[in-house]
Backbone bond lengths (Angstrom), bond angles and torsions (degrees), N, CA, C in turn:
res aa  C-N    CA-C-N  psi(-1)  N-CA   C-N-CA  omega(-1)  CA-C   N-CA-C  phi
1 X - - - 1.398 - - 1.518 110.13 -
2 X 1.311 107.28 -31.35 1.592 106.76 -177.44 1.397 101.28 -71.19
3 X 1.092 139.12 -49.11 1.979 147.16 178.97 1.627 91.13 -49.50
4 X 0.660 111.50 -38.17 2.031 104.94 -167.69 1.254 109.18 -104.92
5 X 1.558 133.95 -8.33 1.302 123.57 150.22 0.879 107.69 -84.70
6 X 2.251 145.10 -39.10 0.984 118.74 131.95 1.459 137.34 26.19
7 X 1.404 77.01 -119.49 1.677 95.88 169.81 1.469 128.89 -24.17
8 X 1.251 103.70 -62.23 1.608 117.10 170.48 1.447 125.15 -57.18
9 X 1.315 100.71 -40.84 1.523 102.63 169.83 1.693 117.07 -75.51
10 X 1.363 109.18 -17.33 1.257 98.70 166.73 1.467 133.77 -103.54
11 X 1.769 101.19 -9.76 1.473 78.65 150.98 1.442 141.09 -103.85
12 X 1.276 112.16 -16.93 1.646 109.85 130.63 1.766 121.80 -16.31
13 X 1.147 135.97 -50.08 1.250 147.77 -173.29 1.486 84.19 -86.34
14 X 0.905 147.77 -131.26 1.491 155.12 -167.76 1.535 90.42 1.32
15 X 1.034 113.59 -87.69 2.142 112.18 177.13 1.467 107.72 -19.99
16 X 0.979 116.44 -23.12 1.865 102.50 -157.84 1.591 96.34 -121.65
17 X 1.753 111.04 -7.64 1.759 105.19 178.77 2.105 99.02 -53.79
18 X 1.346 118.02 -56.05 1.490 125.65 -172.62 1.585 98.96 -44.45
19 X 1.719 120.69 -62.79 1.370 103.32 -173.02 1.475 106.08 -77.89
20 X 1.315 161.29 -18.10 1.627 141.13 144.40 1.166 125.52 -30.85
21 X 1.681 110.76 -42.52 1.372 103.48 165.24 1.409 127.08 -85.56
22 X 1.086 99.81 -7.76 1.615 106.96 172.44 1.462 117.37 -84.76
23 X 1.225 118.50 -16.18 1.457 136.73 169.28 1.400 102.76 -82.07
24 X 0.839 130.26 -61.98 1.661 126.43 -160.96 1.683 98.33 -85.99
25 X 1.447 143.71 -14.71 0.691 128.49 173.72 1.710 93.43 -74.80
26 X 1.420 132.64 -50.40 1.311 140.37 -170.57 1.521 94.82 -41.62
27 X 1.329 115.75 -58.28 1.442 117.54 -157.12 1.870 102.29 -71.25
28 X 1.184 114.39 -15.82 1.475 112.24 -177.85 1.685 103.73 -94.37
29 X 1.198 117.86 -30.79 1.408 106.35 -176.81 1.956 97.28 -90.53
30 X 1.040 123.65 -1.04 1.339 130.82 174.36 1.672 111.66 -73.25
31 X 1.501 90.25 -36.54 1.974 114.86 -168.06 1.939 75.80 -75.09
32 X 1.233 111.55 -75.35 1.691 105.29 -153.49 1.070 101.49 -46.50
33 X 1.773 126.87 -81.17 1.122 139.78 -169.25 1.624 137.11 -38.22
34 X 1.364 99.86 -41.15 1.307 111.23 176.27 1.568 128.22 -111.06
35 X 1.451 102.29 -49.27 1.610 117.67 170.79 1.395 100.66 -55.85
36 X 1.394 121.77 -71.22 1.394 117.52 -167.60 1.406 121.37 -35.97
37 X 1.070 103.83 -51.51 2.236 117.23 -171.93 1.579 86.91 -77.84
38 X 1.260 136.18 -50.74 1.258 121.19 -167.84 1.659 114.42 -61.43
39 X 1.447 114.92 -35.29 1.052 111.39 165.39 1.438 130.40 -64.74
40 X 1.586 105.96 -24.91 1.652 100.16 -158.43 1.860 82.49 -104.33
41 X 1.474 132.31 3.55 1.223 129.71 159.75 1.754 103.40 -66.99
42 X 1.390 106.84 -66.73 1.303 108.14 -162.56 1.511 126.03 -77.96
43 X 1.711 99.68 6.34 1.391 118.29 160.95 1.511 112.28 -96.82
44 X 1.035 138.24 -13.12 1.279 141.94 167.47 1.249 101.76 -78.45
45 X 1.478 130.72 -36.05 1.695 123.83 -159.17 1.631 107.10 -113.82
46 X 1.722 124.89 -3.13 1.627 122.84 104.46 0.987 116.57 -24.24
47 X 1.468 123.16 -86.97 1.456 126.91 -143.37 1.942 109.35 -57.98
48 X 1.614 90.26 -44.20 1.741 99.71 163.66 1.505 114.90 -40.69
49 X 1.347 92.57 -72.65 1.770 94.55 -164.42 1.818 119.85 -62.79
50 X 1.375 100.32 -21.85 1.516 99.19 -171.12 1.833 93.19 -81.25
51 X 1.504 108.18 -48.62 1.658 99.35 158.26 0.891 95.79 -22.67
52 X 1.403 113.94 -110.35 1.718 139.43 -132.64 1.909 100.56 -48.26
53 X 1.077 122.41 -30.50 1.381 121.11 175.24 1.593 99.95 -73.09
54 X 1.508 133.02 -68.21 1.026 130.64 -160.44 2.046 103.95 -59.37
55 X 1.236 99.85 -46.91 1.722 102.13 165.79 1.863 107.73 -53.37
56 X 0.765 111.50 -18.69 1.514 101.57 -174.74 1.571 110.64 -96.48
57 X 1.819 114.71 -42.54 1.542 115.80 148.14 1.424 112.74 -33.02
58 X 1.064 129.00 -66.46 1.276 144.60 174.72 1.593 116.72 -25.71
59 X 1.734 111.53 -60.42 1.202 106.49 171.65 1.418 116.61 -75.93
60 X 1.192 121.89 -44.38 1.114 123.63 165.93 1.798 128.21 -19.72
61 X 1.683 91.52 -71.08 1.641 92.55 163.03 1.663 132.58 -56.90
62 X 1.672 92.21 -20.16 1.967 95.15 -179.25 1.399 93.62 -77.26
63 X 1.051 123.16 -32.72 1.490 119.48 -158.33 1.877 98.42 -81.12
64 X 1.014 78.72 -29.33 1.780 81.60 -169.97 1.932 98.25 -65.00
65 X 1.448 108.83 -60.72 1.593 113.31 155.73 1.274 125.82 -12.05
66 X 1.409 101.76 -69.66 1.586 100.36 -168.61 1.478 100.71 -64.40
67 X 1.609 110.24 -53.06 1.969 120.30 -164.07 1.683 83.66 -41.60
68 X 0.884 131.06 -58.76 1.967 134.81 -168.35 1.891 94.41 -57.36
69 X 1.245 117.79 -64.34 1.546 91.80 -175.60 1.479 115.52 -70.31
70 X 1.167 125.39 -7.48 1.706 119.84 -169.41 1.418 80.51 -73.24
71 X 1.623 124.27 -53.06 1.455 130.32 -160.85 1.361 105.59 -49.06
72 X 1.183 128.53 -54.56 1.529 151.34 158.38 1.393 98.00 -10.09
73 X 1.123 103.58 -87.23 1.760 139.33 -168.83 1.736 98.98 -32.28
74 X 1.605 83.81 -65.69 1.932 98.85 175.89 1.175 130.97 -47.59
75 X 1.396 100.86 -42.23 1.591 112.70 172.45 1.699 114.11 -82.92
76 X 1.058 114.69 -8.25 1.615 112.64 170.06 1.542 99.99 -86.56
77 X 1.406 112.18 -75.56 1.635 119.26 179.11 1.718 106.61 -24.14
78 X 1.497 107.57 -42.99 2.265 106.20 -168.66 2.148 83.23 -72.21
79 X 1.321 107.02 -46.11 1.700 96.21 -155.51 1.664 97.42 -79.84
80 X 1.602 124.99 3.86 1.147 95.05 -176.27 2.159 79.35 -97.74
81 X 1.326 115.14 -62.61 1.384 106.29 169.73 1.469 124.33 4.36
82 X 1.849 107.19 -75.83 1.624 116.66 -178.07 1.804 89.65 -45.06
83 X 1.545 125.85 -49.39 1.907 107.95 -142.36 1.334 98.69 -69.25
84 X 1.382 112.94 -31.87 1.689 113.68 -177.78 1.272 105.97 -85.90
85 X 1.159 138.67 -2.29 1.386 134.00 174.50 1.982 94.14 -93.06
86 X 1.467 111.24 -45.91 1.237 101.80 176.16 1.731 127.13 -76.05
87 X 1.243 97.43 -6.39 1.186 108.64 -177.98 1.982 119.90 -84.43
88 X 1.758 95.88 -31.66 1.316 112.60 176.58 1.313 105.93 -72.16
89 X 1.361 117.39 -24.85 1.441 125.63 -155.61 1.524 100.32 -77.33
90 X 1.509 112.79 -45.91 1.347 143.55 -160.10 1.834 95.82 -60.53
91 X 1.582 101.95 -55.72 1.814 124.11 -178.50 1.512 109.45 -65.42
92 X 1.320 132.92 -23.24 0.877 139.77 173.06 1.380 129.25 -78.48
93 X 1.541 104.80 -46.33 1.703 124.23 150.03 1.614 119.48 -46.39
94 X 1.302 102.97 -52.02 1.424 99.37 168.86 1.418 139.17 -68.94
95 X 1.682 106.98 -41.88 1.498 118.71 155.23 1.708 109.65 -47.49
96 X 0.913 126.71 -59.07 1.988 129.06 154.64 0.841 100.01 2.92
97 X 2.232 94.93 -95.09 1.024 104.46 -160.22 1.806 135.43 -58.19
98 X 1.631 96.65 -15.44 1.513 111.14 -173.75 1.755 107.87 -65.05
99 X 1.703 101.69 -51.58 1.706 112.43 179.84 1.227 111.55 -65.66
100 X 1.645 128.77 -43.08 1.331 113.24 151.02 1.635 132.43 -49.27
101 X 0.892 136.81 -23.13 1.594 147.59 145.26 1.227 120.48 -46.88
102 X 0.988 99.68 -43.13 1.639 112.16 -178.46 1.521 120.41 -76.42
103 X 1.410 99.42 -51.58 1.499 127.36 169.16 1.790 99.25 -54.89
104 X 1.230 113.65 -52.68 1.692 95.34 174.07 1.500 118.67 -102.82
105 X 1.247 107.48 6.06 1.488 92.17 157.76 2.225 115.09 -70.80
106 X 1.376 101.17 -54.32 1.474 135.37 131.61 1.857 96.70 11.75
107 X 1.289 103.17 -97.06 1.178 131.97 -173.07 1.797 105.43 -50.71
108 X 1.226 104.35 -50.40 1.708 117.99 -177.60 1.444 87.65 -46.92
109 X 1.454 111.19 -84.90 1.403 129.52 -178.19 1.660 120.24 -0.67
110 X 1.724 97.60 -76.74 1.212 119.71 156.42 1.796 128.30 -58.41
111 X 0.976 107.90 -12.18 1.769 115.72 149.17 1.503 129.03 -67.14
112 X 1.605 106.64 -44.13 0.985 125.90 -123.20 1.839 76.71 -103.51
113 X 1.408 105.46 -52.64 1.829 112.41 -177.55 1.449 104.46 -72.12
114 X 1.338 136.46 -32.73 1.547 143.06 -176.22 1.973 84.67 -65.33
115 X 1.080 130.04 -71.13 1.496 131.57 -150.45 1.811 98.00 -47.40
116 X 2.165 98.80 -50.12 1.316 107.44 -174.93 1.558 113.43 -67.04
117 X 1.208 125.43 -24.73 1.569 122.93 154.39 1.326 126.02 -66.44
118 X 1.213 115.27 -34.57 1.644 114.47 171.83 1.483 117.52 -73.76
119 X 1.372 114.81 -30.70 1.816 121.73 168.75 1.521 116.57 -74.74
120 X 1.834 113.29 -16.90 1.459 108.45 172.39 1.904 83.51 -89.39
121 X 0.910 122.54 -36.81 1.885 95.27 -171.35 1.325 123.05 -79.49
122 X 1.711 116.77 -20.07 1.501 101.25 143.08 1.216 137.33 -92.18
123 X 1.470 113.22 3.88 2.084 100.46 143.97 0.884 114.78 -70.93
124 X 1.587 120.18 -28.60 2.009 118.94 -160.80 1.551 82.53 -69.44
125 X 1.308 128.51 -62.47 1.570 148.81 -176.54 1.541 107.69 -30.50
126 X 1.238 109.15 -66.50 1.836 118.24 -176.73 1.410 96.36 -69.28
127 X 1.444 144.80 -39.41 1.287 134.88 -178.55 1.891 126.82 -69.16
128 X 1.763 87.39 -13.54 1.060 85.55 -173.58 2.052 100.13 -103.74
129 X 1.582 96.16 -21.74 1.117 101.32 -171.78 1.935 108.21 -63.05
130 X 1.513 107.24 -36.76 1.043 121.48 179.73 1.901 127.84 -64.48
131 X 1.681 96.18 -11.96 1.284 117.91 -173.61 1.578 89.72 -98.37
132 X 1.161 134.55 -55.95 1.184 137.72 -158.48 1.755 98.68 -76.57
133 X 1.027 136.40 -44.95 1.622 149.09 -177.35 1.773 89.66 -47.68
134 X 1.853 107.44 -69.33 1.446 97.69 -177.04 1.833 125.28 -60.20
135 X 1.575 91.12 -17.40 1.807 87.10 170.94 1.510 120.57 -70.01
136 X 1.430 99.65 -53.14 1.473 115.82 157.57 1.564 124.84 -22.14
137 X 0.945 70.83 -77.36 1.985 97.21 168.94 1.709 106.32 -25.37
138 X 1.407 94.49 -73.28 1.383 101.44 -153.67 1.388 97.94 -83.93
139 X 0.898 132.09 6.42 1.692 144.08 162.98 1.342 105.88 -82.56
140 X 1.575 117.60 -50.08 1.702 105.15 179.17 1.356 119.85 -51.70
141 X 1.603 105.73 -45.36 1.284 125.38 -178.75 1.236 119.06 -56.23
142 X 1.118 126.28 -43.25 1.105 123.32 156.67 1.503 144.03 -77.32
143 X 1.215 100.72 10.82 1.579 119.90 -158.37 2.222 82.11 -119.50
144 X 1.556 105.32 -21.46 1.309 117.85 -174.33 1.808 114.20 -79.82
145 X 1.425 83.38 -72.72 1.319 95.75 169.42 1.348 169.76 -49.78
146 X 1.220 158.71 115.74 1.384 120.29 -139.56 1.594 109.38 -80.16
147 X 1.349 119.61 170.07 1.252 125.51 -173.46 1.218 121.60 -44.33
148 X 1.095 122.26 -39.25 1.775 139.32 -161.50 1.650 83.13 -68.24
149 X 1.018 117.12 -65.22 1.841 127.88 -143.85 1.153 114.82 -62.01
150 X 1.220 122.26 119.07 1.667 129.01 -179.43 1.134 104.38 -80.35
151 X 1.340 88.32 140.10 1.862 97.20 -172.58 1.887 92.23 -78.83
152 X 0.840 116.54 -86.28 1.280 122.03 166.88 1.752 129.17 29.93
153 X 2.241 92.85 -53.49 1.493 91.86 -175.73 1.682 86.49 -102.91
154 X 1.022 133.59 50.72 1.596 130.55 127.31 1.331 134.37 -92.62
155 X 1.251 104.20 -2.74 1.500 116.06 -175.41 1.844 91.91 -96.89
């Protein structure tokens, strides 16, 4: 039994040397032909995509850059805006306050000459009142007195 499993097993083995080599030649022209390009395809279309992603990080971060200096930019342009807005504000307060100053210095002025016109019209007033009192006067007195009587020697 051992000679005839032998046997059998070897020519079985001899039968199958043509398809082993026909297999491993398959598997070597499989390696050149197909594996090879498939690899150096799907290493090129890696190399693409991890590019094209890392190029896209890329813009991403410039873009992110600039959006940060425009922000920059923006925030100087609003704080220079507010200083000249606070600054006009500031010139404007003062011009105010200046025409209000003015306005009562102005006003003083016009106080000040109205009081000195009203103190010449009550001297003009008492001088005249005081002229008219002695006309008066000497009109009652005589309007008092009897005819004969000089007003005169009552004074």
């Amino acid at each position: 039994m051992d000679q005839t499993l032998f046997n059998t097993l070897g020519g079985l083995v001899l039968g199958s040397v043509p398809t082993m080599i026909f297999f491993i030649l398959l598997v070597v022209l499989y390696g050149v032909l197909v594996r090879r390009p498939l690899d150096r395809v799907l290493a090129e279309r890696r190399a693409r995509t991890v590019g094209a992603v890392e190029q896209a990080k890329g813009a991403i971060a410039a873009a992110e850059a600039e959006t940060a200096v425009y922000e920059d930019k923006l925030r100087g342009a609003r704080a220079e805006i507010f200083a000249a807005r606070e600054a006009r504000m500031k010139q404007w307060g003062a011009e105010r306050d200046e025409a209000l100053q003015q306005a009562r210095a102005a006003t003083q002025q016009r106080v000040a000459t109205a009081k000195q016109e009203i103190e010449r019209s009550a001297a003009t007033a008492r001088q005249q009142i005081e002229v008219l009192s002695e006309a008066l006067s000497q009109q009652i007195l005589r309007a008092v007195l009897p005819a004969g009587v000089s007003t005169e020697a009552m004074q």
